[in-house]
C-alpha positions in Angstrom: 3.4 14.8 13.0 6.6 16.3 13.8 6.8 18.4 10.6 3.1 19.6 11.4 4.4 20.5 14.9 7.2 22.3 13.3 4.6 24.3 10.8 2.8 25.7 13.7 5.9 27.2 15.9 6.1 30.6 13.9 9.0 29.9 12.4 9.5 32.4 9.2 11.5 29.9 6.6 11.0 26.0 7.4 11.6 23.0 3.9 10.9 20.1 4.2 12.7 17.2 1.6 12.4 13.4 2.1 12.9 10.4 -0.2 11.0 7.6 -0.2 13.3 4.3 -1.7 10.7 1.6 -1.0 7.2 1.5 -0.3 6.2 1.3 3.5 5.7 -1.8 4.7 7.9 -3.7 7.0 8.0 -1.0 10.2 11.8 -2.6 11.0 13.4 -1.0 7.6 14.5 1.9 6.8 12.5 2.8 3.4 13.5 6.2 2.9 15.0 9.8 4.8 14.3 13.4 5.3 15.0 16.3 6.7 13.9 19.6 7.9 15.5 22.7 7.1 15.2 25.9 9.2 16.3 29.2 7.2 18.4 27.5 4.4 20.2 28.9 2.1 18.2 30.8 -0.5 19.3 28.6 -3.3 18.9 24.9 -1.3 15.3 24.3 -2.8 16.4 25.1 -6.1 19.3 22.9 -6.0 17.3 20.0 -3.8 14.6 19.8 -6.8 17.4 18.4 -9.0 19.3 16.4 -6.9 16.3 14.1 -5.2 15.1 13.1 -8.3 18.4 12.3 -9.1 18.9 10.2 -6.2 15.8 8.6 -7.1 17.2 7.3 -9.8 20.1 5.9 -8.3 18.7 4.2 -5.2 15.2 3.6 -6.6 14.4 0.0 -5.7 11.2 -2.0 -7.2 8.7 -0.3 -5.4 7.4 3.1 -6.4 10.2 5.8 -4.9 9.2 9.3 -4.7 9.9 12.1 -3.1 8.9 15.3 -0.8 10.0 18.9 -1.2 7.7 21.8 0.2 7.9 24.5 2.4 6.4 23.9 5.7 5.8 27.7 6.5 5.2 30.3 3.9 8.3 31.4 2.0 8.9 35.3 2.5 10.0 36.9 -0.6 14.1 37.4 -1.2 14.3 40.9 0.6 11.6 40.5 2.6 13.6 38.4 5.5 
């Protein structure tokens, strides 16, 4: 909701990366994180695409862990700011 929310305020440059460690279940557990990035530096996706599934891999209990990285508003291109 809140990253929909976020989408819609006309913001130019807005990521979104979250990590899922368990499956959702219990309500009172903390399964996974995220966060929401406004303007980041122009090389933070690139690096964030190899270090979640990295994390994965580390932190990954028995459940299915995944994760989340998109852009929540279009992307302008480099130069284009």
């Amino acid at each position: 909701m809140l990253a929909k929310r976020l989408g819609r305020l006309g913001l130019r440059k807005v990521l979104r990366a979250e990590i899922l460690i368990e499956p959702l279940g219990d309500p009172a557990r903390l399964n996974g994180a995220g966060m929401i990035l406004v303007n980041p530096p122009w090389t933070f996706e690139k690096e964030l695409s190899v270090l979640l599934p990295a994390l994965i891999q580390v932190f990954g209990g028995a459940g299915k862990p995944g994760f989340r990285l998109d852009w929540l508003t279009a992307q302008p291109a480099p130069g284009n700011l």
